[in-house]
C-alpha positions as a printed Julia matrix, in Angstrom:
168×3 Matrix{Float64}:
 -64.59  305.86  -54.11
 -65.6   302.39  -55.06
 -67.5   301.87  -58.77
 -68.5   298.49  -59.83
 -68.86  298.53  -63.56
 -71.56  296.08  -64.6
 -71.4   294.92  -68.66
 -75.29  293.1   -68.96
 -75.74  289.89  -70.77
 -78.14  287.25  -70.53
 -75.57  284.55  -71.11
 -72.35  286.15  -69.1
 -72.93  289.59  -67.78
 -69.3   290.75  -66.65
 -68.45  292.71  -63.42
 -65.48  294.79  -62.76
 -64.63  296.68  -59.31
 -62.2   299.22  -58.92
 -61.1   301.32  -55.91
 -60.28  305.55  -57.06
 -59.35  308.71  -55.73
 -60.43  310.13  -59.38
 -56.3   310.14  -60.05
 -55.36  306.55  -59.73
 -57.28  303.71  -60.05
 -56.65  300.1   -58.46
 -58.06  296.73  -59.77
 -60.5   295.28  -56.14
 -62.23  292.55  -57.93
 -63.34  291.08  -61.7
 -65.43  288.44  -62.97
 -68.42  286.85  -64.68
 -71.75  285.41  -63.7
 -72.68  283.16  -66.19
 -76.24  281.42  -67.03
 -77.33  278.14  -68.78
 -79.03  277.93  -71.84
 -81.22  275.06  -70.26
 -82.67  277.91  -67.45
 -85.73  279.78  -68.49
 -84.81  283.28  -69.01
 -86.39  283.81  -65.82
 -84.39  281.51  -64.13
 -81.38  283.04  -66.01
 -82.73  286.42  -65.02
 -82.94  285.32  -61.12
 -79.15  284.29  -60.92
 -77.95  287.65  -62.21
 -79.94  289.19  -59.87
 -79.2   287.08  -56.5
 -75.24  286.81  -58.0
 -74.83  290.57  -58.48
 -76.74  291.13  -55.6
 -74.12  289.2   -53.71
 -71.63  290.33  -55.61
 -72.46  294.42  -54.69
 -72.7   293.79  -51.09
 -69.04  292.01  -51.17
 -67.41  294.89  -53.14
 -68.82  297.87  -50.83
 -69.06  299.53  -53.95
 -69.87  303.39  -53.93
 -71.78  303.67  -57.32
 -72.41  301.45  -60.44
 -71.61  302.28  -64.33
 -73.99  300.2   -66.77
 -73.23  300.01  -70.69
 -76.36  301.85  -72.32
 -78.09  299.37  -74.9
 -76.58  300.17  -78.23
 -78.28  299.12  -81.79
 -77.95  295.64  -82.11
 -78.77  293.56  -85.0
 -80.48  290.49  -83.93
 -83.45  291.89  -81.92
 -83.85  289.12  -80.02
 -80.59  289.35  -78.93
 -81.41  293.06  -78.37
 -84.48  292.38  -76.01
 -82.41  289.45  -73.97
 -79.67  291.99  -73.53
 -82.08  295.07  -72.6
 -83.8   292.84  -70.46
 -80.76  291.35  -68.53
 -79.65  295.28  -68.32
 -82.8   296.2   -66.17
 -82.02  293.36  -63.97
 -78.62  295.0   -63.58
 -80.16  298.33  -62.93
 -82.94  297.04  -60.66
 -79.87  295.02  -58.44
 -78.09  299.02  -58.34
 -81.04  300.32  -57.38
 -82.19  297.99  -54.79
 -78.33  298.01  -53.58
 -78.76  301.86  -52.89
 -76.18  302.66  -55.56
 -76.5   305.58  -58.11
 -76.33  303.8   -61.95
 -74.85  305.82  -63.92
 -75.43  304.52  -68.15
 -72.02  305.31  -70.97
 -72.45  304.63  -74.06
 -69.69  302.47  -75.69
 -68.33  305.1   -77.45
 -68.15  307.34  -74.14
 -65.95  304.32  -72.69
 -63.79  303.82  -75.65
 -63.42  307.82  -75.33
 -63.04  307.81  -71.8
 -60.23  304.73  -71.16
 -58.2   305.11  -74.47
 -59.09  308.6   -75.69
 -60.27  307.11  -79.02
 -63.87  306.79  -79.38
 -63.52  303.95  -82.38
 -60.55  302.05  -80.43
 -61.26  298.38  -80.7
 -61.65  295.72  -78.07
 -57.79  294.7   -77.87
 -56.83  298.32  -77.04
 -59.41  299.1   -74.44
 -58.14  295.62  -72.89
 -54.54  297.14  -73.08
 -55.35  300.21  -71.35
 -57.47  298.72  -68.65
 -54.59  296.59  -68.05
 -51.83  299.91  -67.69
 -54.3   302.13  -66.3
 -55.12  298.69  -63.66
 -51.08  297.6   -63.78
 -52.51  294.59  -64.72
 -49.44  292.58  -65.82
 -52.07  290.41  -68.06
 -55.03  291.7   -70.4
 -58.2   291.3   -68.09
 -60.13  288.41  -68.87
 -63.03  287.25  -70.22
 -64.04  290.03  -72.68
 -66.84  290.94  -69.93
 -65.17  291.24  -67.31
 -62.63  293.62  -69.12
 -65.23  295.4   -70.91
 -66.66  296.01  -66.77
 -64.14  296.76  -65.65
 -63.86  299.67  -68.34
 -67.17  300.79  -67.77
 -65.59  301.5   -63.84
 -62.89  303.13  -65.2
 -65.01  305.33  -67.48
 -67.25  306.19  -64.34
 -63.8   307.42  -62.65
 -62.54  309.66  -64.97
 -66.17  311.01  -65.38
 -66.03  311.24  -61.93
 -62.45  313.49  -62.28
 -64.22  315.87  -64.67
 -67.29  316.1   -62.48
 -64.97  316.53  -59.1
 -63.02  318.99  -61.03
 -65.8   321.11  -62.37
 -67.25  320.89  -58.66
 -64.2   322.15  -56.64
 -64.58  325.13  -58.63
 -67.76  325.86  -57.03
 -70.04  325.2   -60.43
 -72.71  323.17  -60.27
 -72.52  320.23  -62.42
């Protein structure tokens, strides 16, 4: 199965594609789509969408995982970041992917096993779980490509759970 993992931000919203047979995962394709301050949100807003739109139909992915919105703050920030995140949702969606929405603390739980582990040790662990011989980067980008990874081992304990003839 192919998951794009999609971390939503008005100023760089970070995508991260990985290929998995829910045992092993392998790294297909990472990166950012950035916006100018100069746009109009709705200009900013339009990029995302036409990029990850473009973006989706390259990586022939299978399903999406989203970050949920998590307290923030600066509520401006907040409503940018909520906004950019039904962009994301509405690109899924109009892609014909199931979205799929982890919390970060589900990710941190899911990739390291620690639901507090900071930044630097999810970025080490996408990079093993990956064999990435460098720490993904931008932050984005990693922090997508752990939201894929989350959606795969979800994915394990869903597939698991299923074989077993229980619905899930």
């Amino acid at each position: 199965m192919r998951i794009i993992g999609v971390d939503p931000g008005l100023a760089t919203t970070g995508y991260g594609v990985v290929e998995t047979d829910f045992y092993r995962s392998t790294l297909v394709d990472f990166g950012c789509i950035r916006t100018s301050p100069e746009e109009t949100c709705q200009e900013r807003f339009a990029r995302i969408y036409r990029e990850l739109g473009a973006v989706l139909l390259q990586s022939r992915a299978e399903a999406m995982a989203v970050e949920k919105l998590f307290f923030c703050k600066n509520s401006s920030n907040a409503m940018q970041v909520g906004e950019a995140r039904g962009v994301v949702i509405l690109a899924g969606h109009h892609a014909g992917l199931p979205v799929v929405e982890y919390t970060p603390l589900q990710v941190k739980q899911a990739v390291t096993g620690f639901g507090r582990a900071e930044k630097r040790q999810i970025q080490q662990m996408v990079a093993c779980l990956l064999s990435l011989e460098q720490l993904p980067r931008p932050d984005d980008a990693a922090d997508a490509l752990a939201l894929a990874l989350c959606h795969a081992h979800t994915g394990l304990s869903r597939a698991a759970v299923y074989r077993k003839g229980k619905d899930v």
